[in-house]
C-alpha positions as CSV (number, residue, x, y, z in Angstrom):
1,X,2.6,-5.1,17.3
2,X,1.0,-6.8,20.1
3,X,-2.7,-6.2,19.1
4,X,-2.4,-7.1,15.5
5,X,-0.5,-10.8,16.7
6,X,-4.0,-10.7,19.4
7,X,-6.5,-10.6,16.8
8,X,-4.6,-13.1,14.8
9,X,-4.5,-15.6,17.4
10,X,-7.9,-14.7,18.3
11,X,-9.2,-15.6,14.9
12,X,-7.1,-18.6,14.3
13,X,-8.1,-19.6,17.6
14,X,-11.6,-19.0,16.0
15,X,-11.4,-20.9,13.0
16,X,-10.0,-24.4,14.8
17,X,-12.6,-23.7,17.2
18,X,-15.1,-24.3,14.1
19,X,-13.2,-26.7,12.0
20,X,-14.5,-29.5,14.6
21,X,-17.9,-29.5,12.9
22,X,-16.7,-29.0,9.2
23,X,-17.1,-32.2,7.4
24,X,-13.6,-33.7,5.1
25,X,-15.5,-32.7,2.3
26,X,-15.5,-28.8,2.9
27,X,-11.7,-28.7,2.7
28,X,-10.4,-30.2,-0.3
29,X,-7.1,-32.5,1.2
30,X,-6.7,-30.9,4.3
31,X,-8.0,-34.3,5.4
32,X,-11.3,-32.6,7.4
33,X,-8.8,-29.9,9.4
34,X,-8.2,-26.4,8.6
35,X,-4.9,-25.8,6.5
36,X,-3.4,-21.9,7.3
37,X,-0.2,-21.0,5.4
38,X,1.6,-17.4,5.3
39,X,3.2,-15.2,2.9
40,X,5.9,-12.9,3.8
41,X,5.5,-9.8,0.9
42,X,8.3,-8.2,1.7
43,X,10.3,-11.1,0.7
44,X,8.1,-11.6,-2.1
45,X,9.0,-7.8,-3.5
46,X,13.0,-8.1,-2.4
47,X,13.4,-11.5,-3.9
48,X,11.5,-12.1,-7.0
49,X,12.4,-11.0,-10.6
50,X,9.4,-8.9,-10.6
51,X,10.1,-7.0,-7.4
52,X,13.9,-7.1,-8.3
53,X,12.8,-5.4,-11.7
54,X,10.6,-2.6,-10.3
55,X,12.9,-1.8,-7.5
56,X,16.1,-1.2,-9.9
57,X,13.5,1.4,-12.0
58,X,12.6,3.3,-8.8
59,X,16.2,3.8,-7.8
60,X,17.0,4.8,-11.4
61,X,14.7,7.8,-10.8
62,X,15.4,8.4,-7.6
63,X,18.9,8.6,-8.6
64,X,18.0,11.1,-11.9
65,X,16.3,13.3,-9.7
66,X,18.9,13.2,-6.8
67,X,21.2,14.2,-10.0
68,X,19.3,17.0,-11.2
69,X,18.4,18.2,-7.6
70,X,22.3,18.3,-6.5
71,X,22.9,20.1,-9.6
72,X,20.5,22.4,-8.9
73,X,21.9,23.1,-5.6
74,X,25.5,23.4,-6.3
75,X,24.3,26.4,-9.0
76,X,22.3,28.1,-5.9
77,X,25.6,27.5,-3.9
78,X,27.4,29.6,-6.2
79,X,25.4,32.2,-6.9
80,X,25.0,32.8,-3.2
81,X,28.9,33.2,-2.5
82,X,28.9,35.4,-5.6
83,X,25.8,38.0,-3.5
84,X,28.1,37.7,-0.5
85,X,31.2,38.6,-2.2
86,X,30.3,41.1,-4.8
87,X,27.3,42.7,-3.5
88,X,29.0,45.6,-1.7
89,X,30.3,47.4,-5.1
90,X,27.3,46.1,-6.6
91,X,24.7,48.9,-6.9
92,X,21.0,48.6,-4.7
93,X,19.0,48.1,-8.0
94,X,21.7,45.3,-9.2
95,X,21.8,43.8,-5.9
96,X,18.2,43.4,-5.5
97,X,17.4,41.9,-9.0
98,X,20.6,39.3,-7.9
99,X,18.6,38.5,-4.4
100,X,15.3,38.3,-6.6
101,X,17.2,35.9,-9.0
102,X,17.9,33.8,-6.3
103,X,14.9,33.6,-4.2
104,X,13.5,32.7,-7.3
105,X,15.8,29.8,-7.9
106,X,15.3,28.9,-4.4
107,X,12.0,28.3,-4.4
108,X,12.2,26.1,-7.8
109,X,14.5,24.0,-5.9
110,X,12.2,23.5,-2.9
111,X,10.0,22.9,-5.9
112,X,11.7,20.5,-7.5
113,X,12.8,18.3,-4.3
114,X,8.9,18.3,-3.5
115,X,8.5,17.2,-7.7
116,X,10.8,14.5,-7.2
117,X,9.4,12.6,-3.6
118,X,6.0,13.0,-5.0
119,X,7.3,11.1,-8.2
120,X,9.6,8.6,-6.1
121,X,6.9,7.9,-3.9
122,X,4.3,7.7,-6.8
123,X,6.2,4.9,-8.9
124,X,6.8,3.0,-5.7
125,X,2.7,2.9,-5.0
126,X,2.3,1.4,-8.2
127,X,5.1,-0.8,-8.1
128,X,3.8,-2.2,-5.1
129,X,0.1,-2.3,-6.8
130,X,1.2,-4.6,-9.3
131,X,3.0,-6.9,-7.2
132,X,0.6,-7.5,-4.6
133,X,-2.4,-8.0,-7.5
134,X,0.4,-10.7,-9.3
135,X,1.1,-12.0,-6.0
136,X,-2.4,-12.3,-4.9
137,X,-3.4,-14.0,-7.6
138,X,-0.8,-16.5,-7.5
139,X,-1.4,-16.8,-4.4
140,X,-4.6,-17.9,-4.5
141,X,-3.5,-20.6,-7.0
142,X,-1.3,-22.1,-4.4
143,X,-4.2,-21.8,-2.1
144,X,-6.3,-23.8,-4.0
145,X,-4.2,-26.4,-5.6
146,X,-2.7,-27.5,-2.1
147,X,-6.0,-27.0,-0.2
148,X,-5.2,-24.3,2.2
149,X,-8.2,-23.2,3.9
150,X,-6.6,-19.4,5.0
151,X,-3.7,-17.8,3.9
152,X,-2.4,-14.6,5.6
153,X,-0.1,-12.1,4.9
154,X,2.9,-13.0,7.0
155,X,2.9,-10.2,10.2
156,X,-0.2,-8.5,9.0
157,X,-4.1,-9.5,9.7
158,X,-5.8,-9.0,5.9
159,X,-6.5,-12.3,4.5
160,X,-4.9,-13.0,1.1
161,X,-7.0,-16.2,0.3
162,X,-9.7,-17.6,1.9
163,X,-11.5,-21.1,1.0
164,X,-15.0,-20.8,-0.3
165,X,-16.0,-23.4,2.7
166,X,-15.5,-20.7,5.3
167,X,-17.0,-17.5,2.8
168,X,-20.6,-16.7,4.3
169,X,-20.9,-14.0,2.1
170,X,-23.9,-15.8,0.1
171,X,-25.9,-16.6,3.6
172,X,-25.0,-12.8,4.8
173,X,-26.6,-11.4,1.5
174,X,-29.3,-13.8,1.7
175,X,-30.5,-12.9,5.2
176,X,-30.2,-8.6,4.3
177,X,-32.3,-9.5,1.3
178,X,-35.1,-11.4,4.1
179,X,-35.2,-8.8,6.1
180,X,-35.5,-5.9,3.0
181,X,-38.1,-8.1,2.1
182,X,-39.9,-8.1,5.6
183,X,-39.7,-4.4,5.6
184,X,-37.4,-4.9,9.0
185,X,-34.8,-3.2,8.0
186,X,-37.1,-0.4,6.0
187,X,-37.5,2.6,8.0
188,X,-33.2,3.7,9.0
189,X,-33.4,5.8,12.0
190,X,-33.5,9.8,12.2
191,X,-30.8,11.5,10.0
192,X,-29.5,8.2,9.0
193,X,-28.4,7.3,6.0
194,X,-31.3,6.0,4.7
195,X,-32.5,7.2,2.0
196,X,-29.4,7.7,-0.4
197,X,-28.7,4.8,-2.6
């Protein structure tokens, strides 16, 4: 993942670019520098109670619907040795309502496999969902109490905490309202989206 490791370095590169001019007081204890820390999630799912928990319950269903599904299968198994070996004195009518029966049962099965990824998959997205929100938030505890001025998500780009000394959201909302004000930013250009609120 060489890009994602560029724009890292490129914005860490940033930030201690800028933390020259920051004054002590902007980063509680980091002592006037900037503090970054990382957090490796994946360890954070395999190794905590929490993740530990969740993951035993998502192999408890995928291992109830491997169950049913192999069952399933083995009772399509037999009925299709029993077409291939009785068909022949079986009558046209009989035999079709057998190959009917089956393609019928077939299909339930593809059915049912489809059913079961969809529900692995679905208890594993909010598995994850509630470990990253519990992880966040603690988290941003951490980030706080030891004066960390970034936190990132160990291998990945998205910032999990950020201190309120480097958040310009205040002066980028400020300077959007100036300009709605000034009309500068009134009149959107042709077929914009301007217009739809």
């Amino acid at each position: 993942m060489p890009m994602r490791s560029g724009r890292l370095l490129v914005l860490i590169a940033t930030l201690l670019l800028a933390g020259g001019s920051m004054a002590p007081a902007q980063v509680p204890g980091a002592e006037g520098g900037i503090r970054l820390a990382v957090v490796d999630m994946d360890r954070v799912m395999s190794e905590s109670l929490l993740g530990k928990a969740e993951q035993a319950a998502i192999d408890r269903l995928r291992s109830d619907r491997t169950a049913m599904i192999t069952q399933k299968q083995k009772e399509l198994e037999v009925q299709e040795e029993q077409i291939r070996s009785a068909s022949l004195s079986w009558s046209a009518e009989k035999r079709e309502e057998h190959l009917r029966e089956y393609e019928t049962k077939r299909i339930e099965l593809r059915r049912l496999n489809e059913d079961a990824t969809r529900d692995v998959q679905a208890e594993f997205n909010r598995a994850l969902a509630k470990l990253q929100a519990i992880a966040l938030k603690v988290t941003g505890i951490i980030g706080s109490e030891k004066g960390y001025t970034l936190i990132f998500e160990k291998g990945s780009v998205p910032v999990l905490y950020a201190s309120d000394s480097i958040d310009v959201t205040s002066e980028v909302v400020a300077r959007m309202d100036a300009q709605a004000r000034s009309g500068a930013a009134a009149a959107p250009a042709p077929g914009g989206p301007g217009g739809r609120r």
